[in-house]
C-alpha positions as CSV (number, residue, x, y, z in Angstrom):
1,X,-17.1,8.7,-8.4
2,X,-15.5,7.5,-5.1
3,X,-15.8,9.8,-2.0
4,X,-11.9,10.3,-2.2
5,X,-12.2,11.4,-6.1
6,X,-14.9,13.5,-5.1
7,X,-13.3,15.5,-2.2
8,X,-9.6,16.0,-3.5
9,X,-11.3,17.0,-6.8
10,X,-13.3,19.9,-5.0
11,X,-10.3,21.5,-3.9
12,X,-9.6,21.9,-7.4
13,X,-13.0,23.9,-7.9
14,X,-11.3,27.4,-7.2
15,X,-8.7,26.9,-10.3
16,X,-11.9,26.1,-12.6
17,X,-11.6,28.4,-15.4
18,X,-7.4,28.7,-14.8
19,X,-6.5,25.2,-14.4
20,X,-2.5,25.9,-15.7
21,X,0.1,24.4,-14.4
22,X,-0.1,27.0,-11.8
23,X,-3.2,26.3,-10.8
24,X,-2.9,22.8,-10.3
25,X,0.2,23.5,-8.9
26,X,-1.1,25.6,-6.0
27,X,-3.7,22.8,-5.5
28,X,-0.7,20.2,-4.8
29,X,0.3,22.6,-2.0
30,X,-3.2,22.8,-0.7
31,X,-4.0,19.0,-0.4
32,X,-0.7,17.4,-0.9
33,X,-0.3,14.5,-3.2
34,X,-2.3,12.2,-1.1
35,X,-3.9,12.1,1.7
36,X,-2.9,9.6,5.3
37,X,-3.3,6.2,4.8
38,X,-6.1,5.9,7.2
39,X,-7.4,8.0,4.9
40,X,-6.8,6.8,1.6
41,X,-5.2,3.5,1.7
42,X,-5.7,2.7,-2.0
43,X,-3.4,2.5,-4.2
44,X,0.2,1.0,-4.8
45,X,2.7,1.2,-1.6
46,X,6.4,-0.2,-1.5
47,X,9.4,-1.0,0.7
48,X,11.8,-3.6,1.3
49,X,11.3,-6.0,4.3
50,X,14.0,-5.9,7.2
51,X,14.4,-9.5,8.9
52,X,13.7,-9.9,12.5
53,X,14.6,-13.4,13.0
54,X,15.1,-16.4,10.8
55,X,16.5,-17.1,7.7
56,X,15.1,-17.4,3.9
57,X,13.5,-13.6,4.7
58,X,13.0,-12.2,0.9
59,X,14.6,-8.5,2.4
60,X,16.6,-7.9,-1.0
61,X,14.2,-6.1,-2.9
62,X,11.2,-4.1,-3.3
63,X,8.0,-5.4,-1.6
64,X,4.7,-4.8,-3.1
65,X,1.4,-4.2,-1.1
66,X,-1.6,-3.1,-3.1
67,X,-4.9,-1.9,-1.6
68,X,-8.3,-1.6,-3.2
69,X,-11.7,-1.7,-1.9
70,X,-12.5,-5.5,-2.1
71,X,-8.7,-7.0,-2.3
72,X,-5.1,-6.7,-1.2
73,X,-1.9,-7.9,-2.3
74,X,1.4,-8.4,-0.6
75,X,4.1,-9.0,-2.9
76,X,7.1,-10.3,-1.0
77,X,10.5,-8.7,-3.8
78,X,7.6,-8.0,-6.0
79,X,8.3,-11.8,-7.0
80,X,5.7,-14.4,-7.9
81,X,4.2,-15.2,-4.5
82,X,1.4,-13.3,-4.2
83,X,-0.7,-13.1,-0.9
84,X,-4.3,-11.9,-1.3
85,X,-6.5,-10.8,1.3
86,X,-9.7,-8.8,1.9
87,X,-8.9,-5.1,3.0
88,X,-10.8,-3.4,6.1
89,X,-10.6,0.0,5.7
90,X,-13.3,1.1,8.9
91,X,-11.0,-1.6,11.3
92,X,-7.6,-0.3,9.9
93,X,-7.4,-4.4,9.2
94,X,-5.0,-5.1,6.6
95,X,-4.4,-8.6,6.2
96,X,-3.2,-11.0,3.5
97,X,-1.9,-14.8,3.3
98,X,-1.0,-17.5,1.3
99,X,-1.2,-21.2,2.1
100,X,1.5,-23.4,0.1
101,X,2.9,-26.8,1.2
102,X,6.8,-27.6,1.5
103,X,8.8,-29.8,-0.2
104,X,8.0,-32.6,2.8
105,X,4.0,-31.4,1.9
106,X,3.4,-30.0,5.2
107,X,1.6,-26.3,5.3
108,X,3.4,-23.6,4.9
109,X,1.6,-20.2,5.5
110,X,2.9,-17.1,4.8
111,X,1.3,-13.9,6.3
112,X,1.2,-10.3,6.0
113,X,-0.3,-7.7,8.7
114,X,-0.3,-4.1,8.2
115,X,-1.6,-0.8,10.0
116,X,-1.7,2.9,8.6
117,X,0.8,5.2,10.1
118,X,0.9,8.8,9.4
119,X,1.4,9.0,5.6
120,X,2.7,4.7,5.5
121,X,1.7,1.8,6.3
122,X,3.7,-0.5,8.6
123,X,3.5,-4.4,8.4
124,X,4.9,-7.6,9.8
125,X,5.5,-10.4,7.2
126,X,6.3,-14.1,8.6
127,X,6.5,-17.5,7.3
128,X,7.6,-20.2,9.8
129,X,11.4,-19.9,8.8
130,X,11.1,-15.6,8.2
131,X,9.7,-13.0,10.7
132,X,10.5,-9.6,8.8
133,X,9.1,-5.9,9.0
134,X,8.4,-3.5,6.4
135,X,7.1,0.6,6.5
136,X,5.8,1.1,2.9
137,X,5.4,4.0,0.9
138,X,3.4,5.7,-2.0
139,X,6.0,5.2,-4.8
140,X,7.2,8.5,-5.2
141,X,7.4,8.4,-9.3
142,X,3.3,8.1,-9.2
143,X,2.5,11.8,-7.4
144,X,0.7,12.8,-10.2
145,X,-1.7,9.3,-9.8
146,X,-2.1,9.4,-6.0
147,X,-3.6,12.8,-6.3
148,X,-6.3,11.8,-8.4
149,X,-6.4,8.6,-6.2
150,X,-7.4,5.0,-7.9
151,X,-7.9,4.8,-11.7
């Protein structure tokens, strides 16, 4: 069991016996559905990226950042880029990048940066034509999952 599993699920020990929907309902009040992301960054988070400067910025959908404890995943519109990195949860380093080449087969590097803030996570995505930032989220129709934390 992870440290995270372990603690949200001793909170739970009082309702042992009575776990109703009551019960477990009166535990969401007491710990919340999940904890910072300092905290507990694992787990699916999503926004939409907001251009800073450039152009061919992928701001119209969803983004997609996924942390666990030995990868991450940025998503740019949840499309089929994917950039992969190596999480750092004691450093709050969040960091993930993809090397491609353009159609003139020079490098192009794309790059994702992000930092826990309160309960979200904020990040910088940039590519050499796209500078864009993002605050991301807990999806909000997966409550019931980010208690528990990770499956």
């Amino acid at each position: 069991m992870t440290d995270t599993f372990k603690r949200r699920f001793s909170l739970l020990r009082p309702f042992h016996g009575a776990a109703s929907c009551a019960g477990l309902a009166v535990a969401g009040l007491l710990c919340g559905a999940a904890g910072s992301a300092a905290d507990d960054p694992y787990g699916d988070w999503i926004g939409t990226l907001v251009a800073d400067q450039g152009h061919n910025c992928p701001v119209n959908g969803v983004s997609l950042m996924q942390i666990e404890p030995k990868r991450i995943i940025f998503a740019p519109e949840t499309g089929s880029l994917v950039l992969r990195g190596k999480p750092n949860k004691e450093t709050q380093h969040y960091h993930a990048q993809l090397l491609m080449q353009d159609a003139n087969h020079k490098p192009l590097p794309m790059v994702f940066e992000a930092h826990p803030v309160g309960d979200t996570f904020e990040g910088v995505y940039g590519t050499p034509e796209c500078r864009a930032h993002i605050t991301l989220k807990r999806p909000e129709n997966r409550t019931w999952k980010n208690f528990l934390g990770n499956e």
